[in-house]
N, C-alpha and C positions, 0 to 999 in steps of 0.2 A: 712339676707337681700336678697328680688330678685334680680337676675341676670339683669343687664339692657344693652340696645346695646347704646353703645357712637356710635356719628357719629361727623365728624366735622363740626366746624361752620358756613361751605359753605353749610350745607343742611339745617342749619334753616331758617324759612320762613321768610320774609322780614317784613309781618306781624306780626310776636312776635316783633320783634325788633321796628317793630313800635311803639307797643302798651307797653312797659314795656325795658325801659334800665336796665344793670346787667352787673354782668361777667356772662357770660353762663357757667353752670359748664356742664348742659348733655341734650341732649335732648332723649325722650328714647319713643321708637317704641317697643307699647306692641301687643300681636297677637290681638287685635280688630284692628288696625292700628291707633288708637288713640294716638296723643302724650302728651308728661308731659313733659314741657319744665322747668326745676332746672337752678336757676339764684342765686345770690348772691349776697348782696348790702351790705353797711355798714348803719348801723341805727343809731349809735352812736360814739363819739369820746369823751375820756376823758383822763386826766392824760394820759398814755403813750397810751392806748388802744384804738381799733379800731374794737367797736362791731358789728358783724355780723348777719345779717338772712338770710337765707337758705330759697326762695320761690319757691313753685310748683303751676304750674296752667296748666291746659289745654286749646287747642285749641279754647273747644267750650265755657270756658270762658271769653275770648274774646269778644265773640258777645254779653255780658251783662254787664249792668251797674250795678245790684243790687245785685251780687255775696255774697255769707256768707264767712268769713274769719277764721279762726283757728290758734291760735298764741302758740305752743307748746315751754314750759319751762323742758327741760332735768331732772331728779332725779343724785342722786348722792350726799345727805349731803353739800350741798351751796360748797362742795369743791370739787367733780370729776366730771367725767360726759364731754359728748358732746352732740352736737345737732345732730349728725347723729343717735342716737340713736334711734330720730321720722321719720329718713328719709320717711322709709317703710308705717308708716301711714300717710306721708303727700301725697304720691304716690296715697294713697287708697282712699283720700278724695278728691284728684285733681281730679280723676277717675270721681270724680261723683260729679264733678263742684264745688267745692269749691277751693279758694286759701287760700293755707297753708304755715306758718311761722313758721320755730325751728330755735331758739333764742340761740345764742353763751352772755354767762353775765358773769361776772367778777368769778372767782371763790374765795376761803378762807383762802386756805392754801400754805403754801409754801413747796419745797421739799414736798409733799405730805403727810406730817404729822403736821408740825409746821403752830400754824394760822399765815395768814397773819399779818403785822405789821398793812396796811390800810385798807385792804378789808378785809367785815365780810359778812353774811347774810342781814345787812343792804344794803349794797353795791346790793347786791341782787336783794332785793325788788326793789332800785331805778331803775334799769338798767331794770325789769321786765315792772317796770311803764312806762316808758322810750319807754322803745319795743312798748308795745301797743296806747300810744301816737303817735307815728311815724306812725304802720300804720292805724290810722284812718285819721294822716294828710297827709298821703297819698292812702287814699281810694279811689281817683277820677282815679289816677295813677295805681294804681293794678284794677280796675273795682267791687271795695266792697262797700256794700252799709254800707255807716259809722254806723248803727243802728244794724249792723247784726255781730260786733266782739267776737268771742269766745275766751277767755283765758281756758288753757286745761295744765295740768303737772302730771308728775309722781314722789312721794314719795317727796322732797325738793322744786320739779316742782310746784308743786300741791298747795303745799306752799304759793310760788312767784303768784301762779294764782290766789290763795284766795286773796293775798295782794292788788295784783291789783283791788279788789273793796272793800277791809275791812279797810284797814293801810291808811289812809290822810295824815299823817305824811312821811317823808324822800322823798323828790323827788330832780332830781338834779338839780341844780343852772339852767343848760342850755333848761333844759324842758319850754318848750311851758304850761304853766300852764291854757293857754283857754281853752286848747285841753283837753278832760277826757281818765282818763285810766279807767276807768269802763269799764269792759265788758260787753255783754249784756248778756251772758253764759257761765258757768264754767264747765269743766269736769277734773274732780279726778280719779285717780288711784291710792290707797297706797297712797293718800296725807298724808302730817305731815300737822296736823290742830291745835296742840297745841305745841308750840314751846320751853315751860317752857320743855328743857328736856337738858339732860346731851351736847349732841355733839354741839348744838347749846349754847350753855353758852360757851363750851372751846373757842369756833370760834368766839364768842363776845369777849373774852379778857378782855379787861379794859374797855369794854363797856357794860359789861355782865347786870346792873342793864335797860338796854332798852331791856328787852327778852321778857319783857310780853308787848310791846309797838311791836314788829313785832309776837304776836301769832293772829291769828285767832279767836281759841277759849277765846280769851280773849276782845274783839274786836267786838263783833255782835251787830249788831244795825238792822234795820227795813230797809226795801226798799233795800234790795238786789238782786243781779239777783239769776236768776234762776239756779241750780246747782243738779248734778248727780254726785254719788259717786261709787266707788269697791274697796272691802278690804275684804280681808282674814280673818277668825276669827283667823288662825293662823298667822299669822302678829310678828315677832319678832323684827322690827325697828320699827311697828308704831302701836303701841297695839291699837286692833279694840274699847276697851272702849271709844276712843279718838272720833273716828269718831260718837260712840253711843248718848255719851252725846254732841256731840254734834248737831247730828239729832236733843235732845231734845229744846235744847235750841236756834235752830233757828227756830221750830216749834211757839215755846212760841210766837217769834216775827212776826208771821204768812209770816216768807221766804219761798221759796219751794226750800226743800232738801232733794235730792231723794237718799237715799242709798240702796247699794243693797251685801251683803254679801254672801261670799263665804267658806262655810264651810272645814274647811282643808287646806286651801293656803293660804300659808304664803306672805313676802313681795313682791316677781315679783308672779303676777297673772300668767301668762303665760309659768311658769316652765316647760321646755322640748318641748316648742313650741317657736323655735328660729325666726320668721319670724318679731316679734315688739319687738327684744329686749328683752323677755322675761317680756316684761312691761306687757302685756293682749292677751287674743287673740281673733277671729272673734269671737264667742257669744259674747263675754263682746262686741266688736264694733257693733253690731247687736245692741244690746240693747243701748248704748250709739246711735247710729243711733234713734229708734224710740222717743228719747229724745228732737234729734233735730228736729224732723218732729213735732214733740208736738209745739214747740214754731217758727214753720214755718223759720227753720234756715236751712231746707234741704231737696230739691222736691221731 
């Protein structure tokens, strides 16, 4: 992760505060003198929990009302994982006027082995829908223009991001059901797209016959957004055939599903290049970049 300069909260401008309440977690002075001001809000409350995002925006978003958004879901099997893990690319995309969201969601397991008693990957899904409901209802508040939400995760991430416009079903009681979690664009890293798989059934429990009710690939229909994919032909958590057949069959539906394979790399795209996590690295964002320029989500 880069190195950032905290300063205290007497040097942030009067202006953020105006424009966007939060806890400030940092405000951070990169050598262009540009800032990225990291705020923290709670987006949801349920049962005992009290779900988090993590937003980065810059100064010069501010001065726009019609700003593109990126709502980043952590990998890690519906049960590890944190949201800092997107820190580093929410920095990279505030950089260059977008506001960006990495989503804290319920995780699966207890003691880091045993599934949960209540929470599965269902739990998941909801809390993903959840996220991107909140901010489009509040897109006037963060300065995004509600038509311009990106859903975007790595490996289980990626998952949750598919969900949010495939899965109608499971949303929570307390959701604003006016509101759409559709996004208008998806980006995938190492997504799980077919969920009929071992780790996700144990995590289901006694609920394990809904598995093919939260897969993706089982789930396509027509009028989808638009989505970009990266996967390793060697991929040993989410064997690249998954992603394949599934190219084919949201072709069939005439969706546009852009994958792009990388011969030799396995599940973290970015092995040995610690700056994202090991989730990807600048080519793959390079490319992932000319995606959003394509569908006018990025100047």
């Amino acid at each position: 992760m880069n190195k950032l300069f905290i300063f205290p909260i007497l040097f942030v401008s009067l202006h953020s505060f105006a424009a966007i309440d939060g806890e400030v977690i940092m405000i951070a002075n990169k050598e262009t003198g540009e800032k990225i001001t990291h705020i923290r809000e709670i987006y949801k409350s349920v049962d005992t929990f009290r779900l988090k995002a993590d937003i980065f925006y810059s100064n010069q978003s501010l001065t726009k009302e019609n700003n593109t958004a990126i709502v980043f879901f952590h990998g890690g099997g519906w049960a590890f994982g944190t949201p800092d893990e997107f820190f580093t690319t929410c920095e990279r995309y505030a950089k260059m006027g977008i506001v960006t969201f990495s989503i804290e969601y319920r995780l699966s397991v207890e003691n880091g082995v045993t599934p949960h008693k209540t929470i599965s990957p269902i739990e998941c899904v909801m809390d993903a829908k959840s996220a991107i409901r909140w901010v489009r209802e509040n897109a006037r508040k963060f300065h995004i223009d509600s038509s311009k939400i990106i859903a975007a995760g790595q490996s289980a991430g990626g998952h949750l991001a598919l969900c949010t416009a495939m899965i109608d079903n499971y949303n929570e009681i307390s959701d604003n059901m006016a509101i759409s979690c559709r996004p208008d664009a998806i980006l995938l890293f190492s997504s799980c797209i077919n969920a009929v798989e071992g780790w996700c059934d144990r995590l289901l429990a006694d609920r394990r016959d809904k598995i093919w009710s939260i897969s993706p690939a089982h789930n396509i229909k027509k009028g989808l957004p638009p989505m970009i994919d990266f996967h390793g032909t060697d991929d040993e958590m989410v064997p690249i055939w998954t992603a394949q057949f599934f190219e084919i069959d949201m072709k069939k539906l005439g969706n546009y599903y852009e994958l792009h394979t990388y011969k030799g790399r396995k599940h973290y795209l970015g092995e040995g290049n610690p700056e994202y996590s090991r989730y990807y690295d600048d080519e793959i964002l390079k490319i992932a970049d000319i995606f959003l320029r394509k569908y006018h989500l990025l100047d």
